[in-house]
C-alpha positions as CSV (number, residue, x, y, z in Angstrom):
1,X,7.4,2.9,-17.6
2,X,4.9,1.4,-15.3
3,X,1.1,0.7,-15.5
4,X,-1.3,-0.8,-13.0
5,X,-2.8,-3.6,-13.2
6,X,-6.4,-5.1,-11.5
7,X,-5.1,-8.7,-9.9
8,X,-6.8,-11.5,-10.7
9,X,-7.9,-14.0,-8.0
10,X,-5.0,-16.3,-8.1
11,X,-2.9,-13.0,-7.8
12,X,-4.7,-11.4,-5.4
13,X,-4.5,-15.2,-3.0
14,X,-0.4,-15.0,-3.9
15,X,-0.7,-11.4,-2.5
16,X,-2.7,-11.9,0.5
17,X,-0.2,-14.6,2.1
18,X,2.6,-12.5,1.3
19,X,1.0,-9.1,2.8
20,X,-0.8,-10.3,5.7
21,X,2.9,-11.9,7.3
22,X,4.6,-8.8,6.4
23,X,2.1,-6.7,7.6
24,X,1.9,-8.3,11.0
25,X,5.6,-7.8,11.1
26,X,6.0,-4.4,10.2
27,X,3.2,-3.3,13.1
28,X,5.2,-5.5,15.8
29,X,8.8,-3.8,14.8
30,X,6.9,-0.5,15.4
31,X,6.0,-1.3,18.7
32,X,2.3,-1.5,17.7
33,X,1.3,-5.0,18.3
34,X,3.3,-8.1,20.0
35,X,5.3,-10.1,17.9
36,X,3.0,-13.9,18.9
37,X,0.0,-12.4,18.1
38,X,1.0,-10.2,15.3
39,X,0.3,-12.2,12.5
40,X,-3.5,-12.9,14.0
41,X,-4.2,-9.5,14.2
42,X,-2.8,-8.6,10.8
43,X,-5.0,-11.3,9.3
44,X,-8.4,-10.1,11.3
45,X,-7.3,-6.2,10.1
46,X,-7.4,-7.6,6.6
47,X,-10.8,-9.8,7.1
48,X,-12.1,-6.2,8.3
49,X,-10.8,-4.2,5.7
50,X,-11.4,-7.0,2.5
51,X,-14.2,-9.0,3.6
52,X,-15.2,-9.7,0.3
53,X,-11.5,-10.0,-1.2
54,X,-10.3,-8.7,-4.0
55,X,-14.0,-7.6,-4.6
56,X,-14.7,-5.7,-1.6
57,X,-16.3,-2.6,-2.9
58,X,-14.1,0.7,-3.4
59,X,-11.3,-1.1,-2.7
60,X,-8.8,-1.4,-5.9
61,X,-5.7,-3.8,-5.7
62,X,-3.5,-3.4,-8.7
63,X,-0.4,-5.4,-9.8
64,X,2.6,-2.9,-11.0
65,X,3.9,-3.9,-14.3
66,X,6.9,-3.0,-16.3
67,X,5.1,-1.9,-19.6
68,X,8.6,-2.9,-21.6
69,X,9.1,-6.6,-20.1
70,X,5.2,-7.0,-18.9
71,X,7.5,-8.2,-15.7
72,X,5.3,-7.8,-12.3
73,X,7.5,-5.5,-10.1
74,X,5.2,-4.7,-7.2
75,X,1.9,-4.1,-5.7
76,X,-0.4,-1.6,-4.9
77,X,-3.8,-1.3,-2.9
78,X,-5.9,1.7,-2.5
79,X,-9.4,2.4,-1.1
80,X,-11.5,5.4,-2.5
81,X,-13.6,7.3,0.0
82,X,-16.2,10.0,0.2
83,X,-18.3,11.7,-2.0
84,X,-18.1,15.3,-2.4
85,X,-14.2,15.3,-2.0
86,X,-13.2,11.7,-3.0
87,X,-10.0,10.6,-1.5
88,X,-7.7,7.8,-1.7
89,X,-6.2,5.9,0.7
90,X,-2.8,3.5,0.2
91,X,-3.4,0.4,1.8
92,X,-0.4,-1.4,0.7
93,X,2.4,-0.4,-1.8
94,X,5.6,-2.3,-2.8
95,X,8.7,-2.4,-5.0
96,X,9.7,-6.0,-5.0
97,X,13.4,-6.2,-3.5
98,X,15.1,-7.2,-6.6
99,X,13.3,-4.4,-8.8
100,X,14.1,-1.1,-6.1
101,X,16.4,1.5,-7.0
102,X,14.9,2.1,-10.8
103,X,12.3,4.4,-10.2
104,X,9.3,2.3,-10.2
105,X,8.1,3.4,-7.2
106,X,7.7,7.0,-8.1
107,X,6.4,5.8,-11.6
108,X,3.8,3.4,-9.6
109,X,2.6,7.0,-8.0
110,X,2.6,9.3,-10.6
111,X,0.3,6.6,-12.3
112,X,-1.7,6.0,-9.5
113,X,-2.0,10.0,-9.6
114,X,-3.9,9.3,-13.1
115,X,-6.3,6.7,-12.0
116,X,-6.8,9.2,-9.0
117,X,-7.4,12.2,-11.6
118,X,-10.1,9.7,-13.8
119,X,-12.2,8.4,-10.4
120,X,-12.2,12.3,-9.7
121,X,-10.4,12.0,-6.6
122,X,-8.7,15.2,-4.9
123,X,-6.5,14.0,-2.8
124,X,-4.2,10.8,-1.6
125,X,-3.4,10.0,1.7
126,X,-1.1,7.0,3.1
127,X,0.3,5.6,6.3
128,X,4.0,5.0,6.8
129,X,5.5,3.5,9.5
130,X,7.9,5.9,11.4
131,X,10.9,3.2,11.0
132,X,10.4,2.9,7.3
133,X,12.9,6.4,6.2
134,X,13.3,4.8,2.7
135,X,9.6,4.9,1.9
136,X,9.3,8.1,3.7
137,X,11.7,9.8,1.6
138,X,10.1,8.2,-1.8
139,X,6.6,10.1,-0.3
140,X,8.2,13.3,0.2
141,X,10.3,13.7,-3.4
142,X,6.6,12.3,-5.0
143,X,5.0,15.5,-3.4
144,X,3.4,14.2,0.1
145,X,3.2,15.8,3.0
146,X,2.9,14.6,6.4
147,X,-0.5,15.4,8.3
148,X,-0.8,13.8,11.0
149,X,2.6,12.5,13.4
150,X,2.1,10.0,16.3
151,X,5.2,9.1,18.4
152,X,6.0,7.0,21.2
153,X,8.7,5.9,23.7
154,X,9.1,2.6,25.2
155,X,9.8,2.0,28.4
156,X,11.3,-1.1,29.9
């Protein structure tokens, strides 16, 4: 079993160098940004969204922990918005590479679905990138449905 918890600062610095590259990476393989300025732009979309770090208001950042080996298998970010109908919104979720395959993913959810329930949120909503089918399939066998579909074709 899995439980979340708050990153400290040093975590949250460890984190930040690590999610800001991939982030920038991720948006250039889908076409979104170009690959030499990527990692700028990641790094001003993260000033923007966390300009006061890991304290930024609303925003919760949460190491995911193995309850049995307190071993830290992956991240994840959310931001809580509105008032009347709170929602969350996944900023950043991960299953480090060496700890996929053993259902700590959907345990990561279902217990982010509990922290949801306690804030008295309603509803959670995420982004995934279109190329990403793993994560994709994850969000659709944890109960998520997809809203909102952009596509695109390249041309050259």
């Amino acid at each position: 079993m899995v439980v979340l918890r708050k990153m400290n600062d040093e975590e949250f610095s460890v984190y930040l160098s690590y999610s800001v590259k991939n982030y920038g990476e991720e948006k250039a393989k889908a076409g979104n940004w170009p690959k030499e300025k990527a990692l700028e732009l990641a790094q001003q979309e993260f000033d923007q969204l966390l300009p006061d770090g890991l304290h930024t208001k609303n925003h919760f950042l949460y190491q995911i922990v193995d309850e049995t080996s307190n071993e830290k298998v992956g991240y994840l970010w959310f931001h809580e918005r509105g008032e009347d109908q709170k929602t969350a919104f996944i900023y950043d979720f991960l299953i480090y590479e060496k700890h996929r395959g053993r259902g700590y993913a959907k345990q990561a959810l279902a217990a982010l679905e509990e922290v949801a329930k306690d804030r008295g949120i309603k509803t959670i909503r995420l982004h995934v990138f279109g190329h990403n089918q793993t994560a994709i399939k994850l969000y659709e066998k944890c109960g998520f449905e997809a809203t909102n579909i952009q596509m695109a074709k390249m041309i050259f």
